[in-house]
TORDOVO-841360 format. One record per atom (N, C-alpha, C, O, CB): residue number from 1; residue in three letters; atom name; x negated, y, z negated. Coordinates in steps of 0.1 Angstrom, whole numbers. Glycine has a CB too. Layout:
BEGIN
@num=NUM; residuo=ala; atomo=CA; X=X; Y=Y; Z=Z
...
END
This chain:
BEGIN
@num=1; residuo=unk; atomo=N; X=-572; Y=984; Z=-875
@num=1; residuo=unk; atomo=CA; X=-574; Y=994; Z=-886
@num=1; residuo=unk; atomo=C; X=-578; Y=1007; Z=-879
@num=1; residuo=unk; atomo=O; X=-583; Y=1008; Z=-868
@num=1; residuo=unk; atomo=CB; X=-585; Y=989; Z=-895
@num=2; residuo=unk; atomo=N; X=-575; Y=1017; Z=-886
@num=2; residuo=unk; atomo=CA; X=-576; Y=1031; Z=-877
@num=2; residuo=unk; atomo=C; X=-586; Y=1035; Z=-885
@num=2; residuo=unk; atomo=O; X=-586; Y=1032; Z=-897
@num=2; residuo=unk; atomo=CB; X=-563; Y=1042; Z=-874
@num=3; residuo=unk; atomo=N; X=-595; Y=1042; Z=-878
@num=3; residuo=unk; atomo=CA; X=-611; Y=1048; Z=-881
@num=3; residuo=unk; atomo=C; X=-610; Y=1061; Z=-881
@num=3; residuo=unk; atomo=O; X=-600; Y=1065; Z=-875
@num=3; residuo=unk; atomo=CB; X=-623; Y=1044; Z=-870
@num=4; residuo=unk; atomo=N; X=-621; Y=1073; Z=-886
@num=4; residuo=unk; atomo=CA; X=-620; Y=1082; Z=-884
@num=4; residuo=unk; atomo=C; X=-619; Y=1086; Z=-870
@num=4; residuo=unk; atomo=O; X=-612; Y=1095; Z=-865
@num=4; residuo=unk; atomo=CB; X=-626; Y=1085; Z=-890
@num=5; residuo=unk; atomo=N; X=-626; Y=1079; Z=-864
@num=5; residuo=unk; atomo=CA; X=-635; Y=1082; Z=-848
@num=5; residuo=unk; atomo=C; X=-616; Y=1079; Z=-843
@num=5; residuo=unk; atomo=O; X=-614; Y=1083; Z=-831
@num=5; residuo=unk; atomo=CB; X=-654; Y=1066; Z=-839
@num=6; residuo=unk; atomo=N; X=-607; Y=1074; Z=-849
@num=6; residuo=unk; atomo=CA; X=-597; Y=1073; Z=-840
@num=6; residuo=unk; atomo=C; X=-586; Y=1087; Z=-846
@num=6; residuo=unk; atomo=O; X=-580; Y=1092; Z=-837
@num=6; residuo=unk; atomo=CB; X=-590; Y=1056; Z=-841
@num=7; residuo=unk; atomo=N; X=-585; Y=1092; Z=-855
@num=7; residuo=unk; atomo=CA; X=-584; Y=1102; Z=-862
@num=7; residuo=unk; atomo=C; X=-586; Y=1113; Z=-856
@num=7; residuo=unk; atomo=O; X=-576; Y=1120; Z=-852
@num=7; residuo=unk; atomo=CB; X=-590; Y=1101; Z=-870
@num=8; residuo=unk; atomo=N; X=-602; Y=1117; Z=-853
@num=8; residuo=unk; atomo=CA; X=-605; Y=1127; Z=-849
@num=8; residuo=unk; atomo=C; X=-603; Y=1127; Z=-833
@num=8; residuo=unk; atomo=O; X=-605; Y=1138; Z=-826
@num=8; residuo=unk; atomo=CB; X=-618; Y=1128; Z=-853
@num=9; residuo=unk; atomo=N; X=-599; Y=1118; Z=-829
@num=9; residuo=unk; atomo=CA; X=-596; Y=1116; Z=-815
@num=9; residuo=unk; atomo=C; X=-585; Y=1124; Z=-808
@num=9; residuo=unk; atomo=O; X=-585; Y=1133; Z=-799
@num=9; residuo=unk; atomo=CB; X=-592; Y=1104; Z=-814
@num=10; residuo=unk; atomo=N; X=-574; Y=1117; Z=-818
@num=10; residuo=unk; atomo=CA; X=-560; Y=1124; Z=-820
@num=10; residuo=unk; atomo=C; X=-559; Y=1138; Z=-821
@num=10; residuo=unk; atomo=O; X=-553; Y=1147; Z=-816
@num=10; residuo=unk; atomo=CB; X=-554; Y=1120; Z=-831
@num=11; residuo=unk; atomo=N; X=-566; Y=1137; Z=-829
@num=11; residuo=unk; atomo=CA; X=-566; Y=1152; Z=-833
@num=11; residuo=unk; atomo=C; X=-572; Y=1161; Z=-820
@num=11; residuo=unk; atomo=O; X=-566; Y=1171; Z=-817
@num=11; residuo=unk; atomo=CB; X=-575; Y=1154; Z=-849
@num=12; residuo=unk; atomo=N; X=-581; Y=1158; Z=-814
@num=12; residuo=unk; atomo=CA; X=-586; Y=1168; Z=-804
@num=12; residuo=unk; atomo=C; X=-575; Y=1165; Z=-790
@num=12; residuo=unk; atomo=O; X=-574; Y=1173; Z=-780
@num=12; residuo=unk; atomo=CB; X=-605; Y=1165; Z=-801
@num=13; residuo=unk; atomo=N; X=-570; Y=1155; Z=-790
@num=13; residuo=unk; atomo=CA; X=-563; Y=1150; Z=-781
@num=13; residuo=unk; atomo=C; X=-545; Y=1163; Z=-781
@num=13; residuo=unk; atomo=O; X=-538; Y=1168; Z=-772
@num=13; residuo=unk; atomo=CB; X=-562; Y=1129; Z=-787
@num=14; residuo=unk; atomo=N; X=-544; Y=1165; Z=-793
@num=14; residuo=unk; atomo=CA; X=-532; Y=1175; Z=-796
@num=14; residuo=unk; atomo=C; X=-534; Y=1184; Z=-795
@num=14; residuo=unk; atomo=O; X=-525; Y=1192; Z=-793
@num=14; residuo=unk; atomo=CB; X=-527; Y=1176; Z=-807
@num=15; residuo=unk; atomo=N; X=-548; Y=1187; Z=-794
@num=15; residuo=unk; atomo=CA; X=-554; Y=1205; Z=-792
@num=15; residuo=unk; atomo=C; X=-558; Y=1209; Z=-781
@num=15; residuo=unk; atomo=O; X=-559; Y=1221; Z=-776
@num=15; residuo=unk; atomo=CB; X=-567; Y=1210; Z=-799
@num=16; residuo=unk; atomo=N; X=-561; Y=1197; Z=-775
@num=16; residuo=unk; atomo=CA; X=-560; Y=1198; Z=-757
@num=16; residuo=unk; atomo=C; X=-549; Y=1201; Z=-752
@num=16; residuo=unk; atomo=O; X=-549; Y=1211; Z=-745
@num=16; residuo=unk; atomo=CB; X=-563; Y=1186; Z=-748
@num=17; residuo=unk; atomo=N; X=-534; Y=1192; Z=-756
@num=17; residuo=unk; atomo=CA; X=-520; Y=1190; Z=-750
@num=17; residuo=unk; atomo=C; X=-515; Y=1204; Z=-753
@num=17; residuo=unk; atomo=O; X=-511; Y=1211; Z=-744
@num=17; residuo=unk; atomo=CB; X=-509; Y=1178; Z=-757
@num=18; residuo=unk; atomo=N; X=-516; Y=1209; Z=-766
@num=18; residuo=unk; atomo=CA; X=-510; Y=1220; Z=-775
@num=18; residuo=unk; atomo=C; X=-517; Y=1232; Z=-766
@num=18; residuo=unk; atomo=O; X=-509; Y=1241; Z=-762
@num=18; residuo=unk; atomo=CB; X=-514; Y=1219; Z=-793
@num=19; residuo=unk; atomo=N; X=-529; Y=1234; Z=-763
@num=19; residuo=unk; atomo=CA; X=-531; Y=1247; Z=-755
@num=19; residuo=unk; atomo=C; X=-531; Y=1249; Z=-744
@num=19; residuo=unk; atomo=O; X=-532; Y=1260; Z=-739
@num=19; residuo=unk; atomo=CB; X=-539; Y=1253; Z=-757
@num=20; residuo=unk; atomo=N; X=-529; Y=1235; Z=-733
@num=20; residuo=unk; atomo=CA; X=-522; Y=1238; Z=-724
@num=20; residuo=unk; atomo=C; X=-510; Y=1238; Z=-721
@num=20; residuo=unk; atomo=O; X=-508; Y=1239; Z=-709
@num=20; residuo=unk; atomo=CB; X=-524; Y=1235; Z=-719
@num=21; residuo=unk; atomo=N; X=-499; Y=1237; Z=-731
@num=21; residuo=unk; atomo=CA; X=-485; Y=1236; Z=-734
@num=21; residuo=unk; atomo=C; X=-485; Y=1249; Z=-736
@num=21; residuo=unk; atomo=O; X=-476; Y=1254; Z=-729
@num=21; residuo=unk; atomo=CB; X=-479; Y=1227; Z=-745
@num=22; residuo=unk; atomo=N; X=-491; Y=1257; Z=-744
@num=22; residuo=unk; atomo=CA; X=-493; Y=1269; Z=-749
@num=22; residuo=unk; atomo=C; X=-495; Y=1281; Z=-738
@num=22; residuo=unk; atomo=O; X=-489; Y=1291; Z=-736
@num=22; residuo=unk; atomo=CB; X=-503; Y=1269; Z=-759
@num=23; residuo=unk; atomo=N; X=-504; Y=1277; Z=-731
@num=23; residuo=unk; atomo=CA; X=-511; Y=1289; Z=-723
@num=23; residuo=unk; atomo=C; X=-497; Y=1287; Z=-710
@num=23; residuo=unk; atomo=O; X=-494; Y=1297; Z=-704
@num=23; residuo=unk; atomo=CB; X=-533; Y=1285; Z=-717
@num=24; residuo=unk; atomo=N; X=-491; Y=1273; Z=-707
@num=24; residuo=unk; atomo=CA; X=-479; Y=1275; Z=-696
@num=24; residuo=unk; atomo=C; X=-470; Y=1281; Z=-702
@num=24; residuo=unk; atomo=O; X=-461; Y=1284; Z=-695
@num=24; residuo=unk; atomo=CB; X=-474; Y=1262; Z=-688
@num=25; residuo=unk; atomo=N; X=-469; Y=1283; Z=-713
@num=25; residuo=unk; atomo=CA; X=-452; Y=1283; Z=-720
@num=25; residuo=unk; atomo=C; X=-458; Y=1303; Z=-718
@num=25; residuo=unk; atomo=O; X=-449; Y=1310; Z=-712
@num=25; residuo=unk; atomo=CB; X=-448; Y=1273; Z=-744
@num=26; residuo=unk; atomo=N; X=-468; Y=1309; Z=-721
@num=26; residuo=unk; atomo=CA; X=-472; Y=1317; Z=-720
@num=26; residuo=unk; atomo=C; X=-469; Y=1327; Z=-706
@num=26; residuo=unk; atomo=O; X=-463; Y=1338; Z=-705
@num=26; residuo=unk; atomo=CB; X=-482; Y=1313; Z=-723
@num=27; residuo=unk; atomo=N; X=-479; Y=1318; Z=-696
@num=27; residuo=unk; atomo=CA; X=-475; Y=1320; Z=-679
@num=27; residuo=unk; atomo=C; X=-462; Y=1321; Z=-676
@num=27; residuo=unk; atomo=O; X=-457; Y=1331; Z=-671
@num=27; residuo=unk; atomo=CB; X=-478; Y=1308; Z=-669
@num=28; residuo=unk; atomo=N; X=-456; Y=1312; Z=-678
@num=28; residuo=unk; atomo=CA; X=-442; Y=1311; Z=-677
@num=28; residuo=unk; atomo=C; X=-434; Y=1324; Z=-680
@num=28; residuo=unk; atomo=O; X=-427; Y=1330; Z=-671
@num=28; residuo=unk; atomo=CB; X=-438; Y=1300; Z=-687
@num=29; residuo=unk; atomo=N; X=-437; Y=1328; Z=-693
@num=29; residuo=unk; atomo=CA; X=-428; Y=1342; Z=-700
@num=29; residuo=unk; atomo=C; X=-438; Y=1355; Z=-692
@num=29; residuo=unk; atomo=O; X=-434; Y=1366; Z=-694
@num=29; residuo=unk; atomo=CB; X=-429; Y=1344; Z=-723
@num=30; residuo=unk; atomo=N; X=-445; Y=1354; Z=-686
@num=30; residuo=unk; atomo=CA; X=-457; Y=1368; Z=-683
@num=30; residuo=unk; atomo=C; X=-446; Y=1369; Z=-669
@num=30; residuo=unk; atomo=O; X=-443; Y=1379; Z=-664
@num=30; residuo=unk; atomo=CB; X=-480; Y=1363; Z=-680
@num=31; residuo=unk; atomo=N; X=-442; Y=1357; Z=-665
@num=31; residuo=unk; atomo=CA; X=-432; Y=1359; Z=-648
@num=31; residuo=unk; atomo=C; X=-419; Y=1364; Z=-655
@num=31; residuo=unk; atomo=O; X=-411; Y=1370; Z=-647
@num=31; residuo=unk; atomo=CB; X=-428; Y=1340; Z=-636
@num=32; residuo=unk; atomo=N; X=-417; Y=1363; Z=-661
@num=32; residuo=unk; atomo=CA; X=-403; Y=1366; Z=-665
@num=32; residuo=unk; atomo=C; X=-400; Y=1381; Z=-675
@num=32; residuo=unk; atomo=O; X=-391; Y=1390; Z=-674
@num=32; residuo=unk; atomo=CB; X=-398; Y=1350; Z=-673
@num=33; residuo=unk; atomo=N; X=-407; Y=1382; Z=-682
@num=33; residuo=unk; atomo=CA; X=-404; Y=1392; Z=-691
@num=33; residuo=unk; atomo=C; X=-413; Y=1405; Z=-685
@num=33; residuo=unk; atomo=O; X=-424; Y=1402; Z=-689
@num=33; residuo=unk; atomo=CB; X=-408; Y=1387; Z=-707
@num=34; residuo=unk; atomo=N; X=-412; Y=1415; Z=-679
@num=34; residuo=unk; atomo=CA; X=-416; Y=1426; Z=-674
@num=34; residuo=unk; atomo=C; X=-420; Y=1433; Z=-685
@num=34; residuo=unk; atomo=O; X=-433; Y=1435; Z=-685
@num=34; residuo=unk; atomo=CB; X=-407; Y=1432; Z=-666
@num=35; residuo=unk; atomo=N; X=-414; Y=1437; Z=-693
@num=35; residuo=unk; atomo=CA; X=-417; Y=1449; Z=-705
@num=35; residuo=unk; atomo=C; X=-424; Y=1444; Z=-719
@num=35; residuo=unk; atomo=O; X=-426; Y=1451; Z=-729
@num=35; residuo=unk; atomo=CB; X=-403; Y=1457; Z=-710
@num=36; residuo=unk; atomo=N; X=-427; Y=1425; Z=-715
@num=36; residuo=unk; atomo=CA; X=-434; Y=1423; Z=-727
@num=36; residuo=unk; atomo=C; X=-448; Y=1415; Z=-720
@num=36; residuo=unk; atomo=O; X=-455; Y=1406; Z=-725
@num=36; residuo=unk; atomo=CB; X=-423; Y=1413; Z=-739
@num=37; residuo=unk; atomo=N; X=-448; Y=1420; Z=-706
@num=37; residuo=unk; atomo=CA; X=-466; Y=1413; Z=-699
@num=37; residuo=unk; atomo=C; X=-477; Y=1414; Z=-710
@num=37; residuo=unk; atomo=O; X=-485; Y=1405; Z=-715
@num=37; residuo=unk; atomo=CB; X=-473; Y=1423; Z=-684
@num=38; residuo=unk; atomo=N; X=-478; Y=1430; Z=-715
@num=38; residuo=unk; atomo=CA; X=-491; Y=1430; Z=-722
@num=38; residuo=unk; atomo=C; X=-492; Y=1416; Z=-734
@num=38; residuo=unk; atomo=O; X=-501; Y=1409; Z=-737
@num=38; residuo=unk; atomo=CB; X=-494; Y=1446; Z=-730
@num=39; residuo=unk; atomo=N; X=-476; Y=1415; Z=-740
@num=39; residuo=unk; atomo=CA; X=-480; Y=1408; Z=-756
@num=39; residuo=unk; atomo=C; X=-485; Y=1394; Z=-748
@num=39; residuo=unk; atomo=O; X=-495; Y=1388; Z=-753
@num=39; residuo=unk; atomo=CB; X=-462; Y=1406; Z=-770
@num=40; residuo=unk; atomo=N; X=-478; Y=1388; Z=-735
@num=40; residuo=unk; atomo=CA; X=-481; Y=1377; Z=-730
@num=40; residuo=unk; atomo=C; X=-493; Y=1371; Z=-725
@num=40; residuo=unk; atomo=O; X=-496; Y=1359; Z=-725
@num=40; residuo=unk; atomo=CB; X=-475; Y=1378; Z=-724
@num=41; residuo=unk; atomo=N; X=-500; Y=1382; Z=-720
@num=41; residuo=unk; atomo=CA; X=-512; Y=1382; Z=-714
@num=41; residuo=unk; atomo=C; X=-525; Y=1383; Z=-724
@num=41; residuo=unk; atomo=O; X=-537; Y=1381; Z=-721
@num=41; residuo=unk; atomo=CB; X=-512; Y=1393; Z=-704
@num=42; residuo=unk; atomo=N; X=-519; Y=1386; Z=-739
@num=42; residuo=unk; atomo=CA; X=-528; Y=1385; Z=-748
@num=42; residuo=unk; atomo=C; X=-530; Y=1373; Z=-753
@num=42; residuo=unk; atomo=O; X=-541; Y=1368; Z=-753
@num=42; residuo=unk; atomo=CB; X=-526; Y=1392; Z=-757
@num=43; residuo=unk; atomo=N; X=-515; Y=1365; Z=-758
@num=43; residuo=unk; atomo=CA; X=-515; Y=1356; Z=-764
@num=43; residuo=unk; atomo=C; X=-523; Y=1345; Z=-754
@num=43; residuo=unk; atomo=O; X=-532; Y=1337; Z=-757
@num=43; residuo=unk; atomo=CB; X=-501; Y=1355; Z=-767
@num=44; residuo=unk; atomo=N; X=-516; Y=1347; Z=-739
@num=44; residuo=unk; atomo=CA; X=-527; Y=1334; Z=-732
@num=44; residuo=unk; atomo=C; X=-541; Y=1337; Z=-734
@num=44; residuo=unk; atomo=O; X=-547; Y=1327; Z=-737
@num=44; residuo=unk; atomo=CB; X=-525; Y=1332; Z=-716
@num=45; residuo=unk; atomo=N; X=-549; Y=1348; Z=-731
@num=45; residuo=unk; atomo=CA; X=-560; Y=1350; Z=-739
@num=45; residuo=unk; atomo=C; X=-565; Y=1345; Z=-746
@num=45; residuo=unk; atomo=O; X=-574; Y=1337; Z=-744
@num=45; residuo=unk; atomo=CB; X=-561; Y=1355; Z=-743
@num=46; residuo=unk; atomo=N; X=-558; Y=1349; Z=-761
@num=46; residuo=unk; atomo=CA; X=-562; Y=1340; Z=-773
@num=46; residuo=unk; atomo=C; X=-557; Y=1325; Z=-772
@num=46; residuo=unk; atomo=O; X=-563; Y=1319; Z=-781
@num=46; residuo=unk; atomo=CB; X=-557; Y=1346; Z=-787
@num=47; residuo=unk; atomo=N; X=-550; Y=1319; Z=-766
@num=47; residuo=unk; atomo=CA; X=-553; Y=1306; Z=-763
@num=47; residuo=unk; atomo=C; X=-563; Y=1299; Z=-759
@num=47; residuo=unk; atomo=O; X=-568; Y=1289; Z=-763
@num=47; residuo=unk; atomo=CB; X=-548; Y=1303; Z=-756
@num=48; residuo=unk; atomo=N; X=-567; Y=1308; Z=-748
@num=48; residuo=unk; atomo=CA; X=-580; Y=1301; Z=-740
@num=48; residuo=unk; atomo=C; X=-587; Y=1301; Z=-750
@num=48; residuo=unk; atomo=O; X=-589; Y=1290; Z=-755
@num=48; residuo=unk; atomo=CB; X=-587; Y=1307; Z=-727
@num=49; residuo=unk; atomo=N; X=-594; Y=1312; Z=-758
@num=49; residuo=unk; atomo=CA; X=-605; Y=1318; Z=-766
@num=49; residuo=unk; atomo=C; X=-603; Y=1303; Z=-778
@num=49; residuo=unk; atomo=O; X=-612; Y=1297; Z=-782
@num=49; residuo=unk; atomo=CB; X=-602; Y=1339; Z=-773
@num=50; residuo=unk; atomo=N; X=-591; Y=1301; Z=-780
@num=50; residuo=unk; atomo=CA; X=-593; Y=1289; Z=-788
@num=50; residuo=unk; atomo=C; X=-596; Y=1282; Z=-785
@num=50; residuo=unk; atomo=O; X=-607; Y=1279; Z=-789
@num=50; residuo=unk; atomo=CB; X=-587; Y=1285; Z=-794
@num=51; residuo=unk; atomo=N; X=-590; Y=1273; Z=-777
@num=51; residuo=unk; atomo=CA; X=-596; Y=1261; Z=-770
@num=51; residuo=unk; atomo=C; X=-611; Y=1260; Z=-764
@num=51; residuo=unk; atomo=O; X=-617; Y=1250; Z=-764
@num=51; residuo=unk; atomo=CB; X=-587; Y=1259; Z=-759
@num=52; residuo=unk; atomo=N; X=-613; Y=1269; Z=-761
@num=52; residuo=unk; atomo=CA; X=-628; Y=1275; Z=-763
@num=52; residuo=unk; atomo=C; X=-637; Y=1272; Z=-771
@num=52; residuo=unk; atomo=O; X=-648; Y=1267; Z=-768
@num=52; residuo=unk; atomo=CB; X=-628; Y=1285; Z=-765
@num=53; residuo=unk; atomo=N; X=-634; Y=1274; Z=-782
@num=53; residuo=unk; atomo=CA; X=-640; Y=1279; Z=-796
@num=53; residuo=unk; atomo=C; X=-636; Y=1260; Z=-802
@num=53; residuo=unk; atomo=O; X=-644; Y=1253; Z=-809
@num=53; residuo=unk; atomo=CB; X=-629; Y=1297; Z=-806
@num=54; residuo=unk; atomo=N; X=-625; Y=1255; Z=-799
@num=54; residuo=unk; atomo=CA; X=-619; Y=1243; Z=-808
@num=54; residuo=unk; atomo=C; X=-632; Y=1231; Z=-802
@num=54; residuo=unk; atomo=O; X=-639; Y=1224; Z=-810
@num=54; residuo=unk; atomo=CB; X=-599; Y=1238; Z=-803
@num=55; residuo=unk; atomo=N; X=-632; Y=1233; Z=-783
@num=55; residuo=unk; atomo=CA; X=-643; Y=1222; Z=-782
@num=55; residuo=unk; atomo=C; X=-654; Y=1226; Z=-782
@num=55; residuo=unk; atomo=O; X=-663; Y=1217; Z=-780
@num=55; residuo=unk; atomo=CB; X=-643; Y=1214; Z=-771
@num=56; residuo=unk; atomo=N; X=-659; Y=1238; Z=-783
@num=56; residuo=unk; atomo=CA; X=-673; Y=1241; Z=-791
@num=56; residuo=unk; atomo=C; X=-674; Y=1235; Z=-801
@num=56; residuo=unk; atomo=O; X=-685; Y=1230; Z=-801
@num=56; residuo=unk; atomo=CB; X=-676; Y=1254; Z=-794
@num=57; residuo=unk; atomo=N; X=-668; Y=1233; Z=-816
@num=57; residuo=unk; atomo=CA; X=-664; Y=1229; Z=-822
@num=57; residuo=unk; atomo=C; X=-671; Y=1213; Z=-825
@num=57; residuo=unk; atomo=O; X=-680; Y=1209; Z=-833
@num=57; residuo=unk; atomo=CB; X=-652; Y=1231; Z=-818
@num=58; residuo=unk; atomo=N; X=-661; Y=1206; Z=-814
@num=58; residuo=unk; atomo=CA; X=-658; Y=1192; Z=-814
@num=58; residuo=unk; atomo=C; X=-674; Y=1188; Z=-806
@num=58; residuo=unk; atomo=O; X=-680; Y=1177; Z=-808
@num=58; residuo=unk; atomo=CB; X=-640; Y=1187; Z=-804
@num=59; residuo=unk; atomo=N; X=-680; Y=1197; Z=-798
@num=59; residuo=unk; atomo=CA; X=-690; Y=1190; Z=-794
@num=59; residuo=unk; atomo=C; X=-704; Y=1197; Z=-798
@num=59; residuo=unk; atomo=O; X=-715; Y=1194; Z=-794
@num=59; residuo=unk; atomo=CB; X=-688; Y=1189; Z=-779
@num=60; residuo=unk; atomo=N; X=-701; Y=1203; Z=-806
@num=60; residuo=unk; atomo=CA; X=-715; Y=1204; Z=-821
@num=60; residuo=unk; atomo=C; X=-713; Y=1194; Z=-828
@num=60; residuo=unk; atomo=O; X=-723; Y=1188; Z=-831
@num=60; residuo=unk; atomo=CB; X=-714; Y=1217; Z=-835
@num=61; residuo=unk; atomo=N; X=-703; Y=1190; Z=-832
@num=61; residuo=unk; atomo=CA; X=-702; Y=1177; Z=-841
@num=61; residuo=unk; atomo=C; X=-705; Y=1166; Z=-834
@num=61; residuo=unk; atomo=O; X=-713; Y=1158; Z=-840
@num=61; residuo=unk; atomo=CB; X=-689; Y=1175; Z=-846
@num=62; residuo=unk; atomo=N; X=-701; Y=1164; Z=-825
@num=62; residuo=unk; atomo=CA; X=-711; Y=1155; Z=-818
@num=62; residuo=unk; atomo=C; X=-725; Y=1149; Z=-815
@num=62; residuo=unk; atomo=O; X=-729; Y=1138; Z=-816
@num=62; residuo=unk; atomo=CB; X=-709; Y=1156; Z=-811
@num=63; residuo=unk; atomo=N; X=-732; Y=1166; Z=-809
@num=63; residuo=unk; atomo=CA; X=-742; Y=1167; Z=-811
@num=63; residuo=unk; atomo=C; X=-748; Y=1163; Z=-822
@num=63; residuo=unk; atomo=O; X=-757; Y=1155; Z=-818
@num=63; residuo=unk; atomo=CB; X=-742; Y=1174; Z=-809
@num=64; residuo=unk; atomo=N; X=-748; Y=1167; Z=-835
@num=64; residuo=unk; atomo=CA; X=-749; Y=1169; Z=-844
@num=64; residuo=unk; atomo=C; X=-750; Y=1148; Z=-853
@num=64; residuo=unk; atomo=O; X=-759; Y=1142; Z=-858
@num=64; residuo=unk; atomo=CB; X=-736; Y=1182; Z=-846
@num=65; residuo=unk; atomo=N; X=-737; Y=1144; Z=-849
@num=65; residuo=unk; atomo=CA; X=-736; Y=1129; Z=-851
@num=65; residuo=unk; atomo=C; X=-747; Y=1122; Z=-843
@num=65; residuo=unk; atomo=O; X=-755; Y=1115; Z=-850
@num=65; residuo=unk; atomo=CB; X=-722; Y=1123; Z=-847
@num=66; residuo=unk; atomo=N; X=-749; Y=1122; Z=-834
@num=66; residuo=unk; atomo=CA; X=-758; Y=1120; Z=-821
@num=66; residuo=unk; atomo=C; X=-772; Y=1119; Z=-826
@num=66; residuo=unk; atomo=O; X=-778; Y=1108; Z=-826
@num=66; residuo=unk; atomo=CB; X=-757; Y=1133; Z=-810
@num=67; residuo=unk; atomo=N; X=-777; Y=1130; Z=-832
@num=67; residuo=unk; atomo=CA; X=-788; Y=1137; Z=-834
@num=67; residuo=unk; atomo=C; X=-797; Y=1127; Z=-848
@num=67; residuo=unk; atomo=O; X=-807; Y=1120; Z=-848
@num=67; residuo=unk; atomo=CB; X=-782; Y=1155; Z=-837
@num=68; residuo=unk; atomo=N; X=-786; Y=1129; Z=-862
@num=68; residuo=unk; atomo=CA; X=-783; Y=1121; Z=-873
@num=68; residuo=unk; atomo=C; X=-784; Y=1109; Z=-870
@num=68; residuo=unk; atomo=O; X=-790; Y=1101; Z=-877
@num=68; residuo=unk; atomo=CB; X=-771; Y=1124; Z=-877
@num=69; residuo=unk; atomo=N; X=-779; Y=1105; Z=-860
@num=69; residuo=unk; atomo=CA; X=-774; Y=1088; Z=-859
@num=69; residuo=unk; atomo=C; X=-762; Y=1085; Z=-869
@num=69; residuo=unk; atomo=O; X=-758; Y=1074; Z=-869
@num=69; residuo=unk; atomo=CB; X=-786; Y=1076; Z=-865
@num=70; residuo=unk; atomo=N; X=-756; Y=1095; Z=-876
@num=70; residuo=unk; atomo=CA; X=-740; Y=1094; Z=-882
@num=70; residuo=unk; atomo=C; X=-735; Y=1083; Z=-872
@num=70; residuo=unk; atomo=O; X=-723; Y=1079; Z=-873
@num=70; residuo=unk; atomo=CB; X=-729; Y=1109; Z=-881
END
């Protein structure tokens, strides 16, 4: 039977894959495209800044369950 705790798993498990899929697919175009570095060098930015922000996120809630005994 699948549980939340396997749910939420997944789910952080896709946001891990997805922004470092993101931030290479990023790198990748910042070597190649000369006249579009700035838009590139932003976007990987705001990648990180999410992923950032996503397991800040995931580990308040934790905390937070931890704390509760949720």
């Amino acid at each position: 039977m699948i549980t939340i705790k396997d749910i939420s798993m997944a789910v952080i498990a896709f946001i891990r894959l997805g922004a470092i899929f993101r931030f290479i697919y990023c790198m990748v175009r910042l070597e190649s495209a000369e006249e579009e570095q700035m838009q590139y060098k932003k976007r990987a930015k705001n990648t990180i800044l999410f992923y950032i922000f996503a397991e800040s996120i995931w580990q308040i809630k934790e905390l937070v369950f931890y704390y509760y005994g949720a």
